[in-house]
N, C-alpha and C positions, 0 to 999 in steps of 0.2 A: 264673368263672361256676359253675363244677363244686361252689368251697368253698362257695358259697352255698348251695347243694342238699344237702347233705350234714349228717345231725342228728345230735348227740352224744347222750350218754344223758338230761344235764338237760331239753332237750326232751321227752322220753319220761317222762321223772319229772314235771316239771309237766303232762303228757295225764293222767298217771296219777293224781296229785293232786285233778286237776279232775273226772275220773270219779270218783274215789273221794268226794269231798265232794258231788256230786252223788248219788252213793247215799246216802249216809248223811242226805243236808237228804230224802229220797225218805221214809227207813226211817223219818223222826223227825217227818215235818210233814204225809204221807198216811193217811189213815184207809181207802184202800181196798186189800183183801187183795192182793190183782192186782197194783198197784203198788209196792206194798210187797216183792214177790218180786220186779219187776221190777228195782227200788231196790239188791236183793240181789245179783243179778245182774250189775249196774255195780259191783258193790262188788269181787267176784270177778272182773270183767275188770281192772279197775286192777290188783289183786295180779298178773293174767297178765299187763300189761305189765309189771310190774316185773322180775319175774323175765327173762323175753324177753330186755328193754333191758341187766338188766345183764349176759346171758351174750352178748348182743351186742357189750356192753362189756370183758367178758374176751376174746374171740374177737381181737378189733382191739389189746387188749393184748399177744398172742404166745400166748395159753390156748387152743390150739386143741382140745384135748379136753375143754374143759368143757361140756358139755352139760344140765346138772341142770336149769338154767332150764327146759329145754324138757318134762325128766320133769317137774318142778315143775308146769308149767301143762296138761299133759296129766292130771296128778292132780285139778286144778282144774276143769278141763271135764268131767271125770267127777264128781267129787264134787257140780256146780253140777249135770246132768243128773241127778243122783240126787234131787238137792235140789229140781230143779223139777216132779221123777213125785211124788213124796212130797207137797209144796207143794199140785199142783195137784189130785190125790187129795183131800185136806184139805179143800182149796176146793169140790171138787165135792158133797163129803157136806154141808159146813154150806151150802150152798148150796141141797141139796134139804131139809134140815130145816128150816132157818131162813128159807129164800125171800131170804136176804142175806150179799155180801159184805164189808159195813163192820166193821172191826171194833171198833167200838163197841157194836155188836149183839149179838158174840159173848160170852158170859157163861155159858158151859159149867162153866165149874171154881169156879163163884160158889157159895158153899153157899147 
């Protein structure tokens, strides 16, 4: 009962897969700003499982001082937080100039 409970890394790699392609069909078939960070977002958590799963994967290998996964995705969670003040800032100025978040709308750098 116990072996059946218990997930190896490929598990974690196919989560991480399926969020990741989940972002990226978000990044490539959404026209709205908002989604599209959101999109990003999943994009950036796939990456933090990966790293996770495979230092969880060294760990159970005998690697008990490996830890990097875990600075790795703590760089992640800060880099994504930076990414979504910055993002939502963005959002918020063409939002009051433009009255829109699509961004098919957006055409700022159009000469």
């Amino acid at each position: 009962m116990q072996a059946a409970l218990t997930k190896g890394p490929a598990d974690f790699i196919l989560l991480s897969f399926l969020l990741f392609s989940i972002g990226v069909a978000g990044v490539l078939m959404r026209r709205n700003i908002l989604i599209i960070f959101m999109s990003i977002e999943l994009i950036l958590n796939a990456a933090s499982l990966n790293f996770i799963a495979f230092t969880r994967y060294w760990q159970t290998m005998g690697r008990t001082t490996e830890h990097m996964g875990h600075v790795f995705t703590i760089f992640i969670i800060v880099v994504a937080a930076a990414e979504a003040v910055v993002g939502l800032g963005i959002v918020i100025a063409l939002y009051r100039n433009r009255q829109t978040v699509a961004i098919d709308e957006i055409d700022l750098l159009k000469w």
